[in-house]
C-alpha positions as CSV (number, residue, x, y, z in Angstrom):
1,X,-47.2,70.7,133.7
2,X,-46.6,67.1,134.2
3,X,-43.6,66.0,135.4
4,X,-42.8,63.7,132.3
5,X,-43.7,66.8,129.7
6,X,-40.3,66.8,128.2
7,X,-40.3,63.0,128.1
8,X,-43.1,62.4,126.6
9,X,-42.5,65.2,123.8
10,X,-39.5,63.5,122.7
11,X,-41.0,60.0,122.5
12,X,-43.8,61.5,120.5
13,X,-41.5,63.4,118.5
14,X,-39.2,60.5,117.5
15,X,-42.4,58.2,116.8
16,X,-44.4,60.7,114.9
17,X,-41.2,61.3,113.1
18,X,-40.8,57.7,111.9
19,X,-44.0,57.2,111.5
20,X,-45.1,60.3,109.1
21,X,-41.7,60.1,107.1
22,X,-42.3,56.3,106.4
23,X,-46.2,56.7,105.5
24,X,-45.6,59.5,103.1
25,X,-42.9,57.9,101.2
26,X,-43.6,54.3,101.4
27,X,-46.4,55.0,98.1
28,X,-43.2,56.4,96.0
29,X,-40.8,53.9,97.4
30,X,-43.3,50.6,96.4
31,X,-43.7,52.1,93.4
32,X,-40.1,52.6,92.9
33,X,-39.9,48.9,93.4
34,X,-43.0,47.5,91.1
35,X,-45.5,47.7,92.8
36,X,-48.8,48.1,91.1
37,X,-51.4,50.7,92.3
38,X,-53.6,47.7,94.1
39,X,-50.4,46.2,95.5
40,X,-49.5,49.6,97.0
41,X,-53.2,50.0,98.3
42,X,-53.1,46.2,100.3
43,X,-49.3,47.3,101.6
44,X,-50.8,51.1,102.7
45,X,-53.4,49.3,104.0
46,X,-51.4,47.2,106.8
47,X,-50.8,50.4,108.8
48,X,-54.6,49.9,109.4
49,X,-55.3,46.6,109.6
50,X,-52.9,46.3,112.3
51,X,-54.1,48.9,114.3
52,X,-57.2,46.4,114.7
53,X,-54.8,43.6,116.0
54,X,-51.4,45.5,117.6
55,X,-53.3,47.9,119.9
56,X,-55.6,45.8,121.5
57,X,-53.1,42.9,122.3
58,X,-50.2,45.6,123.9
59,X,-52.8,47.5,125.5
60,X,-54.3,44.3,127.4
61,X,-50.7,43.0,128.1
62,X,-50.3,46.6,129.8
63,X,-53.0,47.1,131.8
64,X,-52.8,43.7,133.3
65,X,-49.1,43.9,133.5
66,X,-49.1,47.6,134.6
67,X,-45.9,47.5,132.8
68,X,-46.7,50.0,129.7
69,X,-43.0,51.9,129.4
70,X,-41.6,47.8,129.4
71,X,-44.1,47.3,126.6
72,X,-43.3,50.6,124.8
73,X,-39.7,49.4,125.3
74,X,-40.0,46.0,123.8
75,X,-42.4,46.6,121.1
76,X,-40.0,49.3,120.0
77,X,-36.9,46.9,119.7
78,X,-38.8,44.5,118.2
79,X,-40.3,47.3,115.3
80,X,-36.3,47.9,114.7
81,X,-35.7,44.3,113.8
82,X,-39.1,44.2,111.9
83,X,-38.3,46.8,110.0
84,X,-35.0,45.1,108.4
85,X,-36.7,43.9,105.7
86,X,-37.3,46.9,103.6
87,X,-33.5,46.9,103.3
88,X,-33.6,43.4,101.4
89,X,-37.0,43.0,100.2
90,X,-37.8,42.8,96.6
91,X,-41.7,41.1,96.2
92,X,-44.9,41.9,97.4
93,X,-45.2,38.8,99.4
94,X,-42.2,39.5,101.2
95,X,-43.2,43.6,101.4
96,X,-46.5,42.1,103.0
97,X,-44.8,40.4,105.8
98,X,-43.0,43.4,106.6
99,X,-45.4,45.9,106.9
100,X,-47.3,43.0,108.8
101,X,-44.5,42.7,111.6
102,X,-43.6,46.3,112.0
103,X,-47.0,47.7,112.3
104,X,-47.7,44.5,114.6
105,X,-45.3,46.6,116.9
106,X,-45.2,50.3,116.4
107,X,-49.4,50.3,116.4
108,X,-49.3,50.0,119.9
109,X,-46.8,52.5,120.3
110,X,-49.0,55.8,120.1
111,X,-51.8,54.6,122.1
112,X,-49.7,53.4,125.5
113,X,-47.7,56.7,125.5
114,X,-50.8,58.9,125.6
115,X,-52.7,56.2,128.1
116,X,-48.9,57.1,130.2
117,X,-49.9,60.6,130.1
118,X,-53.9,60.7,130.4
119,X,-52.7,58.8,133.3
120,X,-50.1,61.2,134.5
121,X,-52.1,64.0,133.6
122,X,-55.0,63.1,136.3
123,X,-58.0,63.5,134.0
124,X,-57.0,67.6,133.8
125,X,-56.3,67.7,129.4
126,X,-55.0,71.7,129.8
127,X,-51.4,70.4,128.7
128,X,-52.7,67.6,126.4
129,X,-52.5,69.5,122.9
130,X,-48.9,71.2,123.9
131,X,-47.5,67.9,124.4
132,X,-49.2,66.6,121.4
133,X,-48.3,69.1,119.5
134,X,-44.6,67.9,119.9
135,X,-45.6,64.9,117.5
136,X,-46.4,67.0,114.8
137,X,-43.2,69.0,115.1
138,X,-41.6,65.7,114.9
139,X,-43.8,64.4,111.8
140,X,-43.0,68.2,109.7
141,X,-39.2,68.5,110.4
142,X,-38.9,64.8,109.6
143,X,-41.1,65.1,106.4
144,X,-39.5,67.7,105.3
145,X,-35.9,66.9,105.7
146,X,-36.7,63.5,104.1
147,X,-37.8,65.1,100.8
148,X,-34.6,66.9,99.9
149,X,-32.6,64.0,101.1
150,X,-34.8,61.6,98.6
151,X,-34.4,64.1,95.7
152,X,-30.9,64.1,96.5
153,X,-30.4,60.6,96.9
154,X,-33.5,58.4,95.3
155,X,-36.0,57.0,96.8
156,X,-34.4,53.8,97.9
157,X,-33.0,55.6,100.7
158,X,-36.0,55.6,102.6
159,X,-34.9,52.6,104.5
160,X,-32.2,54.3,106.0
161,X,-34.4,57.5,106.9
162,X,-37.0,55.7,108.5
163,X,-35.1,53.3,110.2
164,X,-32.3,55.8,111.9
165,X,-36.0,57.4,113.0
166,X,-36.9,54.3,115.0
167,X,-33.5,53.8,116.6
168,X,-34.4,57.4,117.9
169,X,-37.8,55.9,119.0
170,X,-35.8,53.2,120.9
171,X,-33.9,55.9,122.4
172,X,-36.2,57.6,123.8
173,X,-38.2,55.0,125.6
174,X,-35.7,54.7,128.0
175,X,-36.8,58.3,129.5
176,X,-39.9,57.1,130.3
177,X,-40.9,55.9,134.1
178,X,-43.8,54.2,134.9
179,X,-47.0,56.3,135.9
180,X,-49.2,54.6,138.6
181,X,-52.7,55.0,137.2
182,X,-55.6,56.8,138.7
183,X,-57.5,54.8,141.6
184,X,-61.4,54.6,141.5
185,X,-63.7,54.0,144.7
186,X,-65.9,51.9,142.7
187,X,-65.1,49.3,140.0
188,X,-65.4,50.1,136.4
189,X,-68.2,48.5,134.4
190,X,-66.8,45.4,132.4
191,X,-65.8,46.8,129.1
192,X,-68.1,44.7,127.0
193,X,-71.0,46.4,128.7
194,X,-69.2,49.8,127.5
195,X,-68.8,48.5,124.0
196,X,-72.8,47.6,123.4
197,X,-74.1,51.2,124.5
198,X,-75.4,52.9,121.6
199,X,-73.7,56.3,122.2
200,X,-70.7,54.5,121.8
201,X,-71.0,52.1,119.3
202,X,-72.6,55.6,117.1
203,X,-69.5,58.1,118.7
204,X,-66.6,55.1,117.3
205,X,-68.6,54.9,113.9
206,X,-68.2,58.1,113.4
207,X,-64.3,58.2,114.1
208,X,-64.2,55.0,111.9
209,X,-65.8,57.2,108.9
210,X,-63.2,59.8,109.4
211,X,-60.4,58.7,109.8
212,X,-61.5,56.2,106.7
213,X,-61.7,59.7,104.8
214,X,-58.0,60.5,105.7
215,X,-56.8,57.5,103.8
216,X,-57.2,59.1,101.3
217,X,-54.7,61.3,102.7
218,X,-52.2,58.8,104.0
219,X,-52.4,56.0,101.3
220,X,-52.7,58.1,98.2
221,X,-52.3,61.6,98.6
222,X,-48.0,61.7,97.8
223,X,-48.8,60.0,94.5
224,X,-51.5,61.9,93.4
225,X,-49.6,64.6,94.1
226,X,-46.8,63.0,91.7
227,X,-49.4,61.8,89.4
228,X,-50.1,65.4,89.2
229,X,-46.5,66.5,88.1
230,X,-45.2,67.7,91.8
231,X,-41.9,67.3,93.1
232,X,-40.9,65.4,96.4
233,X,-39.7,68.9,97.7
234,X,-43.6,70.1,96.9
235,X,-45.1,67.2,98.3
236,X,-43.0,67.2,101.3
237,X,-44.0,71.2,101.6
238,X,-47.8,70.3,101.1
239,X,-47.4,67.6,104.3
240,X,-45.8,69.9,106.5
241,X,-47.8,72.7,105.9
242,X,-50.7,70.6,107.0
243,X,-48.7,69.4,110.1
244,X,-47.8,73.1,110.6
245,X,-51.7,74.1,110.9
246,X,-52.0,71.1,113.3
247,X,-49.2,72.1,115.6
248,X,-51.0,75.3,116.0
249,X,-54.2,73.9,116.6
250,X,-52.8,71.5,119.6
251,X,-50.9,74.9,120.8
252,X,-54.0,77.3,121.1
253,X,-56.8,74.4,122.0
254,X,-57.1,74.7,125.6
255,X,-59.2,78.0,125.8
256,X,-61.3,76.5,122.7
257,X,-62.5,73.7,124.3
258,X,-62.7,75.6,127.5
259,X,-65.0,77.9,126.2
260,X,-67.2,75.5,123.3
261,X,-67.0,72.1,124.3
262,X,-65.9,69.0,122.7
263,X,-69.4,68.3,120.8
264,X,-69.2,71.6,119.2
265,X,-65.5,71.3,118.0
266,X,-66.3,67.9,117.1
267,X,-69.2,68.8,114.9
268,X,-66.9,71.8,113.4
269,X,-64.1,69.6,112.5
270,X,-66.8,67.0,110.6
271,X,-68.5,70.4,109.0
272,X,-64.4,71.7,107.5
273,X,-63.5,67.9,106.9
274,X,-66.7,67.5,103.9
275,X,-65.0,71.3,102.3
276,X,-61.5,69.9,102.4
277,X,-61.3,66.4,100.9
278,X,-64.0,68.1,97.9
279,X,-61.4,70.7,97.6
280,X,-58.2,68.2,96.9
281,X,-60.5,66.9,94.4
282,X,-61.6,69.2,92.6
283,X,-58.2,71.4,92.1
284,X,-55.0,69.3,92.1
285,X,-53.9,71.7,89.8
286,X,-54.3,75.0,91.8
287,X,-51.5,75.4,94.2
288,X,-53.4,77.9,96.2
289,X,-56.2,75.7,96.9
290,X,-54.2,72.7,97.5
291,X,-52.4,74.5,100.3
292,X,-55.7,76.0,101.7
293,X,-57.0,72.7,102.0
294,X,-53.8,71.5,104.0
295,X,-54.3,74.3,106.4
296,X,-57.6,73.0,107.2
297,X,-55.6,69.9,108.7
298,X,-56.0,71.5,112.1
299,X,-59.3,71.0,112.1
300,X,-59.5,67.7,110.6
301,X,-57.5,66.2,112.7
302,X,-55.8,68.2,115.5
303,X,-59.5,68.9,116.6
304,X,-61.4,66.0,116.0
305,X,-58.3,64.0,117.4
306,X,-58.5,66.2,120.6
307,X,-62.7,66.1,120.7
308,X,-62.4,62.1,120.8
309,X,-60.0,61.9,123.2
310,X,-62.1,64.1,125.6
311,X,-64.9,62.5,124.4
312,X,-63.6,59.1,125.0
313,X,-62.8,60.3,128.6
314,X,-67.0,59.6,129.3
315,X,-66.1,56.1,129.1
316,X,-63.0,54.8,129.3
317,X,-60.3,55.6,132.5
318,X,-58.6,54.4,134.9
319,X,-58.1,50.7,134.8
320,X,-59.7,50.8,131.3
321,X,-57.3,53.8,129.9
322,X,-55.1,52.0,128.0
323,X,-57.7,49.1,126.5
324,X,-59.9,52.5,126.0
325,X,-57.0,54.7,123.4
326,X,-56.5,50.8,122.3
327,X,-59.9,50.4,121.0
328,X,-60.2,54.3,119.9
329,X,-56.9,53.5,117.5
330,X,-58.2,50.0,116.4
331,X,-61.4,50.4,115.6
332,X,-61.3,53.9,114.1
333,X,-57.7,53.6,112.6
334,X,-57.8,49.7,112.5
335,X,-60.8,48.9,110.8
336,X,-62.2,52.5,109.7
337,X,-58.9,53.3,108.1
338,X,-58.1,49.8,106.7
339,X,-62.0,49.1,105.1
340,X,-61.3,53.2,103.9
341,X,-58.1,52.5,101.9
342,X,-59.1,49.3,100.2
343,X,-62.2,50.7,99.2
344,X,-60.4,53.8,97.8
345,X,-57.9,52.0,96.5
346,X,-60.7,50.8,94.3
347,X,-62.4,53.9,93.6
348,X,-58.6,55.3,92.3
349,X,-58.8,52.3,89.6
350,X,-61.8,52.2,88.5
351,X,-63.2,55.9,88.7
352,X,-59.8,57.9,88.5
353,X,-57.6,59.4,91.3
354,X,-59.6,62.5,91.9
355,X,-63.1,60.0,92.5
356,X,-61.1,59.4,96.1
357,X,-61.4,62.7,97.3
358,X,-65.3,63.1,96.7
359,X,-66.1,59.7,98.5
360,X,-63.9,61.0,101.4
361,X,-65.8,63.6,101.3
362,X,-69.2,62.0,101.6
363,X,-67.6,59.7,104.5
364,X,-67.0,62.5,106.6
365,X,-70.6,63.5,105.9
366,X,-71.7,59.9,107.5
367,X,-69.3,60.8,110.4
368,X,-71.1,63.7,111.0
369,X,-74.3,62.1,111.3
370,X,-73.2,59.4,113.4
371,X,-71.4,61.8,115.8
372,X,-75.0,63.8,116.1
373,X,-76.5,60.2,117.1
374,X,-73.9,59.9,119.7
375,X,-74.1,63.2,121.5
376,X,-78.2,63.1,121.5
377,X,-77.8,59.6,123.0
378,X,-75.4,60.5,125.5
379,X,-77.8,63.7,126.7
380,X,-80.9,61.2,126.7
381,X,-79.4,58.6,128.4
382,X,-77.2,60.6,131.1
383,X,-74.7,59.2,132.8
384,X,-74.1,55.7,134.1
C-alpha cells in the first residue's frame, strides 16, 4: 500500500465530491437562472474545453518544476476564488467567465494527483482502483446529500454546496508530500515523437469518442431526467447508483485485469457502453431500465478509465507522467468531451432529447473501432 494511501483518498474524495455535486446540478441551477438549453450546452461545455488548455499548462509547469503538490496547492486556492462568481452572477456572459476561470484551475487538479500516485505507486497499479475508488465515494455521498438539501432549500443553494466542497479540496492538499518520480537509465523519447505514432494517435481517438459519449451523461442527463418528470432526490439516486457500480468496479479490479488484460477489459467496456447509452434512450420512462443502465457505469467508466491508464503506461512515465495523464484528460476529456457536448447539445434541439442517447451510442461504436486499430498496431509494431 503506498504510503500516501490515506492522503490521496481524501484529496480524491473532496475533489470528486466538488466536482460531481457541481456537474450534476449546474444544468438545473443555469436553468433556474435563464439559461436557454444552447446556453446551458456552451456553459456544460467549459468543463471540457478546459481540460484541453488547464491540464496541459499545470502538468508542464509540474514536471519541470517537480513541484506538483505546490501546483495542486495553488491551483486549488485559486479554483476557490474563481468560483466566487456563481454567488453574484446573473448573465451568461458573466456565467461564461466563471466556468472559464474555475475549470482553468480544478482541470489540472485530477490529473497531477494520480501522476503523484502512478509515481508513488512505482509502475505496480494493484492499489490503483482502491484508491480510486475513494473518488467515487466522494462523488455518491456528495451527490446525494446535495439533492435533499436542494429540494429542501432550492436550487440556488448550489453555490454554497459546491463551494464549502472545494474549501475541503483546499484542505486536503496540505496532506500531500512531494513524491520523487521514478528514474530511467535511458532518456525518454521527446513526446512529440510519442504523439505522431499511430497506435497512439488511434488508442486517444478512441478515448475522445467515449468519453464524448458520456456527455451525454454529464451535460444533459439531470435534465432529461427532469424533463422526464423525476425528482432531484431521483436524479440524485440515479447518479449515485451509477457511482455505487463504479466504486465496486475500482474495488474488485485488480484480479480482473490480472487475469484478462487491459485490451480485453477495454474492448468489454466499449461492447456494454453501445447497450447502455441505447438503453437511456429508449426507456426514460422505465425506472427498472434506467437504473440497469446506471449499473453498467462500472464498465463504462471505472473499466475503461482503469484500461487507459494501464494502457497509457506503454507510453508515457517517468519524466513524461504527468504531461502523459495531462494529455489523456485533455484530449479525451478536453476536446472529445467538449466537440461531444456541443454537438449533442444540438442533436437535443433539433432532434429531441432522447436523439442524444442514440448518437452516444454510435460514438462508443467508433471508439471501439479505433481501440481495435490501436491494439493491432501496438502488437505489429512492438515495442520501442
Amino acid at each position: 500500500m503506498p504510503a500516501q494511501a490515506i492522503s490521496f483518498a481524501l484529496f480524491l474524495c473532496a475533489y470528486y465530491a466538488h466536482a460531481g455535486t457541481f456537474s450534476t446540478y449546474a444544468t438545473l441551477f443555469f436553468a433556474g437562472k435563464g439559461m436557454s438549453v444552447g446556453q446551458i450546452g456552451v456553459l456544460m461545455s467549459m468543463i471540457q474545453v478546459l481540460r484541453i488548455v488547464g491540464p496541459n499548462v499545470w502538468g508542464y509547469v509540474a514536471d519541470h518544476s517537480e513541484r506538483r503538490v505546490w501546483v495542486l496547492r495553488m491551483t486549488g486556492v485559486a479554483a476557490l476564488t474563481a468560483f466566487s462568481g456563481f454567488f453574484f452572477g446573473q448573465t451568461f456572459v458573466q456565467f461564461l467567465l466563471a466556468m472559464v476561470l474555475l475549470n482553468l484551475f480544478t482541470s489540472a487538479q485530477g490529473p497531477l494527483c494520480e501522476a503523484l500516485m502512478l509515481s508513488e505507486m512505482r509502475g505496480d497499479l494493484t492499489y490503483y482502483g482502491r484508491i480510486r475508488l475513494w473518488g467515487s465515494i466522494g462523488f455518491i455521498a456528495s451527490v446525494m446529500a446535495a439533492a435533499y438539501a436542494l429540494d429542501a432549500f432550492g436550487i440556488m443553494a448550489l453555490p454554497w454546496i459546491a463551494g464549502g466542497l472545494l474549501v475541503c479540496v483546499v484542505l486536503a492538499s496540505l496532506r500531500l508530500k512531494e513524491v520523487k518520480r521514478l528514474e530511467h537509465k535511458t532518456a525518454p523519447p521527446p513526446l512529440w515523437t510519442l504523439l505522431r505514432r499511430r497506435e497512439v494517435i488511434a488508442f486517444f481517438c478512441s478515448t475522445a469518442l467515449m468519453v464524448s459519449a458520456h456527455t451525454a451523461l454529464y451535460t444533459f442527463y439531470s435534465l432529461y431526467l427532469e424533463r422526464h418528470g423525476y425528482s432531484k432526490a431521483f436524479i440524485g439516486t440515479m447518479w449515485s447508483l451509477g457511482v455505487t457500480a463504479e466504486v465496486l468496479l475500482f474495488y474488485f479490479q485488480a484480479p480482473l485485469f490480472r487475469r484478462w488484460g487491459a485490451r480485453r477489459l477495454m474492448y468489454a467496456a466499449l461492447g456494454v457502453g453501445v447497450l447502455r447509452f441505447a438503453l437511456i434512450g429508449a426507456a426514460p420512462q422505465q425506472v427498472a431500465l434506467l437504473a440497469g443502465a446506471q449499473l453498467l457505469h462500472a464498465a463504462t467508466f471505472a473499466l475503461h478509465h482503469s484500461a487507459s491508464v494501464t494502457t497509457l503506461q506503454r507510453w508515457f512515465s517517468g519524466p513524461l507522467q504527468a504531461r502523459g495523464q495531462a494529455l489523456f484528460i485533455s484530449l479525451s476529456y478536453g476536446i472529445g468531451g467538449s466537440l461531444g457536448g456541443l454537438f449533442l447539445a444540438q442533436c437535443w434541439q433539433r432532434l429531441g432529447p432522447q436523439s442524444v442517447y442514440y448518437v452516444a451510442s454510435m460514438m462508443v461504436a467508433g471508439a471501439a473501432v479505433a481501440a481495435g486499430l490501436s491494439f493491432r498496431w501496438q502488437r505489429e509494431d512492438g515495442p520501442r
